[in-house]
C-alpha positions as CSV (number, residue, x, y, z in Angstrom):
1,X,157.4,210.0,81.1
2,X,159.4,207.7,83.4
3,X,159.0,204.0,83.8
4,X,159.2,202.0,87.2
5,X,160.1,198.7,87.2
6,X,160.0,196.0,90.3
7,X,161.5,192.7,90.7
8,X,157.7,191.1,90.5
9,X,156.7,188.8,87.1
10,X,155.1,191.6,85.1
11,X,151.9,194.1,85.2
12,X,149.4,191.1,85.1
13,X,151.6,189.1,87.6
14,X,151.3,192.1,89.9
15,X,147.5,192.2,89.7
16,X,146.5,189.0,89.4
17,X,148.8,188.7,93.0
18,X,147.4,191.6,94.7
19,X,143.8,191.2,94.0
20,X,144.0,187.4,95.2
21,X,145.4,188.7,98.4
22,X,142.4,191.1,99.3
23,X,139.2,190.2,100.4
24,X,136.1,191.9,98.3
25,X,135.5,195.0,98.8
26,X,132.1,196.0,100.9
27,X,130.1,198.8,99.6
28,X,131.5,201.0,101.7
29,X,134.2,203.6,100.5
30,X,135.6,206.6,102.2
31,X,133.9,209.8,100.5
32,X,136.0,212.6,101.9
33,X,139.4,210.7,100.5
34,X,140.9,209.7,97.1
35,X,139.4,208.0,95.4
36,X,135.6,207.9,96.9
37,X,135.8,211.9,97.1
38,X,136.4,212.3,93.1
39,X,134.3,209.7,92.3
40,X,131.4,211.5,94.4
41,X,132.0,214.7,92.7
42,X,131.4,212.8,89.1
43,X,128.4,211.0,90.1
44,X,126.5,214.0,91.6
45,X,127.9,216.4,88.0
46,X,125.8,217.3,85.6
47,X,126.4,214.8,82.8
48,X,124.4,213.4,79.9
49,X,121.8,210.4,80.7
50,X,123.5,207.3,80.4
51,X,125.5,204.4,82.7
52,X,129.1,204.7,84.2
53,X,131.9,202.4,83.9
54,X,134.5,201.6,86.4
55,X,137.4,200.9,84.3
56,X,140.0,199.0,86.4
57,X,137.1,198.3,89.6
58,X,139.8,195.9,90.9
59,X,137.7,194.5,94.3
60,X,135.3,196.7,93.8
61,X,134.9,199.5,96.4
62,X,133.7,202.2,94.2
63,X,131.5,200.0,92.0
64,X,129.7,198.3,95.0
65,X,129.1,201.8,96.6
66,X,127.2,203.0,93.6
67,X,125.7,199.7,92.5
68,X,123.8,199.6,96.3
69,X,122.6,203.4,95.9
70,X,121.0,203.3,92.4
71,X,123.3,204.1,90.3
72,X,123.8,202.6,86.9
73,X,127.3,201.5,87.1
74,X,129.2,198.8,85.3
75,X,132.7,197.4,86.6
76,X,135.4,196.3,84.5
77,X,139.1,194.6,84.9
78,X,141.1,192.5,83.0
79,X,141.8,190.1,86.1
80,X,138.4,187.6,85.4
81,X,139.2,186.5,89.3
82,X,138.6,189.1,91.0
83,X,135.2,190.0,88.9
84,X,134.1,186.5,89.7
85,X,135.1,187.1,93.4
86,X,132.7,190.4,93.4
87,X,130.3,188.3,91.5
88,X,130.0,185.9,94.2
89,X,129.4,188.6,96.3
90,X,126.4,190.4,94.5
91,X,125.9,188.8,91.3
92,X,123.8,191.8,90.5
93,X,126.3,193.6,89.8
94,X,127.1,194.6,86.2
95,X,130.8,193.4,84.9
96,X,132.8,192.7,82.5
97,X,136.2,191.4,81.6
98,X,138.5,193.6,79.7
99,X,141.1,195.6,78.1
100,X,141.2,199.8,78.2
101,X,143.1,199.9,75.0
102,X,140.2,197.7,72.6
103,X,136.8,198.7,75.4
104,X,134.1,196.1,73.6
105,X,131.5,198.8,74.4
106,X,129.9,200.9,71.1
107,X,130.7,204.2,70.6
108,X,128.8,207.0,73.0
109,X,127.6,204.6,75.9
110,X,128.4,206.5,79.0
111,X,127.5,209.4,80.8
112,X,130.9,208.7,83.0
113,X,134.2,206.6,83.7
114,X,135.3,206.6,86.6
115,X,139.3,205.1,86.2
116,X,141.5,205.2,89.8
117,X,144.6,203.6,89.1
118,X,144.2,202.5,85.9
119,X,146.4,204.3,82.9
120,X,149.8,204.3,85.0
121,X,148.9,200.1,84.8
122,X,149.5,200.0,81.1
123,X,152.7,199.0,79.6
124,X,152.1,199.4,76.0
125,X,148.7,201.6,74.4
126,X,148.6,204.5,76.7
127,X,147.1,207.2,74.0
128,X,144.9,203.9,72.4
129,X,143.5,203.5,76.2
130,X,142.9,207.4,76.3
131,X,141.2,207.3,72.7
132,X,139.1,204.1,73.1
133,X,138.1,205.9,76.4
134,X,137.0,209.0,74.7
135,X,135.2,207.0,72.1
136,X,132.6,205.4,74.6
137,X,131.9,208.7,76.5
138,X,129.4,210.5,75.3
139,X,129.6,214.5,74.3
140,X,129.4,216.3,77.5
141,X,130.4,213.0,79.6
142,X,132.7,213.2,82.0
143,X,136.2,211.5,82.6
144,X,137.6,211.1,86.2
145,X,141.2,209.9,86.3
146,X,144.3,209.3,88.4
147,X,147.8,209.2,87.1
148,X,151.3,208.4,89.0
149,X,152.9,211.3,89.2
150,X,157.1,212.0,88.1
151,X,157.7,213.5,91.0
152,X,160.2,213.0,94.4
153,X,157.3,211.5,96.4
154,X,157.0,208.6,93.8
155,X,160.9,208.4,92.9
156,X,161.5,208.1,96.6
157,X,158.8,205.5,96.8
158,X,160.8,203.6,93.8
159,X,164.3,204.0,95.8
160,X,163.0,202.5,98.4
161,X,161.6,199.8,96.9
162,X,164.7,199.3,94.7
163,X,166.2,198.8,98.3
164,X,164.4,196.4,99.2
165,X,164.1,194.2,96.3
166,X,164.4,190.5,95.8
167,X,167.4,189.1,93.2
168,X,165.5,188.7,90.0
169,X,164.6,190.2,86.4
170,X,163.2,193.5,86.8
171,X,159.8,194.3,85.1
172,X,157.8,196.7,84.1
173,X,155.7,198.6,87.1
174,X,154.1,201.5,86.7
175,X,154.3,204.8,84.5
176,X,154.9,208.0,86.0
177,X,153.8,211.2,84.2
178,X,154.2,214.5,84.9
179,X,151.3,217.0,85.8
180,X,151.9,218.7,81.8
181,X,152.4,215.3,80.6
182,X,148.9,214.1,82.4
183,X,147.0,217.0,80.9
184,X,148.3,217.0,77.8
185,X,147.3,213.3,77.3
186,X,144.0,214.0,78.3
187,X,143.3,216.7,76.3
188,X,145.0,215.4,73.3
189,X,142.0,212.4,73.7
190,X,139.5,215.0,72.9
191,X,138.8,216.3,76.2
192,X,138.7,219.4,77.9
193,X,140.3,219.4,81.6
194,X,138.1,221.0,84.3
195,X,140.2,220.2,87.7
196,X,143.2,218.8,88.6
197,X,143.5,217.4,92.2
198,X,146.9,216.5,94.1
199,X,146.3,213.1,96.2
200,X,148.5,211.7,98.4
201,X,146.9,208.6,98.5
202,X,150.1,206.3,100.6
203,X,152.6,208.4,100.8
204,X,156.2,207.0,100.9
205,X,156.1,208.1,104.9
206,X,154.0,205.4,105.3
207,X,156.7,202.7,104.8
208,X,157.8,203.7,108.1
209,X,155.7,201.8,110.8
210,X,156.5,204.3,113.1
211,X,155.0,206.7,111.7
212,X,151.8,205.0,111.2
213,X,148.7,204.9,113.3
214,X,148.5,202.5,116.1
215,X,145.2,200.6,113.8
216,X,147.5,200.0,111.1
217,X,150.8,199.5,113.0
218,X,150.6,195.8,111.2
219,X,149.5,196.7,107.5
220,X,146.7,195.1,106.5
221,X,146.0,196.3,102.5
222,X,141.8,195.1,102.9
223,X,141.7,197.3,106.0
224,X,144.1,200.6,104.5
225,X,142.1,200.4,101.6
226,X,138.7,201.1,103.3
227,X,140.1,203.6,105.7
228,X,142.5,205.4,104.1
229,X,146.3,205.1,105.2
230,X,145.9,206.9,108.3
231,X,149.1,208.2,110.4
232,X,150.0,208.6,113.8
233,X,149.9,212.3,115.0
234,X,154.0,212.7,114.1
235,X,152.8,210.8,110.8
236,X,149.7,213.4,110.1
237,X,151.9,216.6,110.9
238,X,155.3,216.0,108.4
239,X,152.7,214.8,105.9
240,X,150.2,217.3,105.9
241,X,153.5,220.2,106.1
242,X,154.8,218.2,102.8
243,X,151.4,218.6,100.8
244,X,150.9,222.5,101.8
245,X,154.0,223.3,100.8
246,X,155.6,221.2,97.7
247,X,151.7,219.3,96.9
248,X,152.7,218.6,93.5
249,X,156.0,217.0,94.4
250,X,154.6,214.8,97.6
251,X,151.7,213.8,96.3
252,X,151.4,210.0,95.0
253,X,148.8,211.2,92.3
254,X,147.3,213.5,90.0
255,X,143.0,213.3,89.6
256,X,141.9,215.0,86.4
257,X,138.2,215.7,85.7
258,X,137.2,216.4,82.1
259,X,134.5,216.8,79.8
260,X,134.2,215.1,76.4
261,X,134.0,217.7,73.6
């Protein structure tokens, strides 16, 4: 397991920033790319009867999807301003304020979580966030995760942004776990692992404007986030060669599905 750090005020610093500086999320959300196309696959799986939580919903483009087609789907985040930003949005939406590691949720509630981006967040209480996740799934229920990846996509995404740093303390950023490392904490929860998906979500080639499509020449996070970070056709082609050949090493992520057992 490797740790990134950043020259930024600390893991709720970081969040508390970056979801002030997005608009809401619509309830619309790419279903043929991470994380829309996982979350899809969940929601249509067999599971056992019973709600899903979005644990880490952030602005909310998964959970507003769902909530709008009939799905029983609660959000949750530990930044309360960006759950009262979705709230004044639809205040039909189910949320709640909290923390992975201590879910205030009683055992066997859901049929699903759905967590994108979430575990690789935590500083302290990864295998307590893993166990208290396990704990409110019910048997059979179904666990779709992402994980940062120890890999040369995401240490050259680190170099880069070492590069480029500001003068200042650096903090804690984001874990980065190995594929094994990935699996093993999820079936060390209690869980048996049914896929594992390689996502490059932004790739580090994507820091290069060049490389970029002409839409997102000028980055806009609100409008990479609903279309995907989309590359010019020099962009799509040394991208797309990376991920056939070397996927685990160039891909940003690693999506695990699993079943509670």
């Amino acid at each position: 397991m490797r740790t990134s750090y950043r020259t930024h005020g600390g893991s709720l610093d970081y969040w508390q920033r970056r979801w002030d500086g997005v608009a809401v999320d619509s309830g619309a959300v790419n279903l043929v790319r991470y994380p829309g196309l996982y979350a899809e696959q969940v929601i249509n799986a067999p599971r056992p009867d019973g709600p899903v939580l979005e644990a880490g919903c952030g602005a909310g483009r998964v959970l507003r999807h769902y909530h709008e087609n009939g799905t029983r789907i609660i959000g949750m985040d530990f930044i309360a301003s960006v759950l009262a930003a979705i709230h004044r949005e639809d205040p039909t939406i189910p949320l709640v304020a909290g923390d992975i590691t201590k879910l205030s949720f009683p055992d066997e509630t859901f049929s699903a979580v759905l967590a994108f981006g979430l575990y690789h967040g935590l500083e302290n209480g990864l295998n307590e966030a893993m166990a208290d996740t396990r704990r409110v799934l019910k048997k059979g229920g179904v666990l779709c995760a992402s994980m940062r990846l120890d890999n040369y996509q995401n240490r050259m995404t680190d170099r880069m942004a070492d590069k480029s740093a500001t003068t200042g303390a650096s903090r804690f950023h984001k874990l980065n776990l190995t594929s094994a490392e990935f699996h093993a904490l999820v079936s060390g929860a209690g869980f048996r692992v049914e896929t594992v998906h390689y996502v490059e979500n932004m790739s580090f080639l994507y820091k290069y404007p060049a490389l970029r499509h002409a839409s997102q020449r000028i980055f806009s996070e609100s409008v990479a986030r609903g279309a995907g970070y989309r590359f010019n056709l020099v962009g799509n082609f040394l991208q797309r060669t990376a991920m056939t050949l070397a996927p685990s090493r160039m891909a940003n992520l690693a999506v695990i599905t699993a079943r509670a057992i």
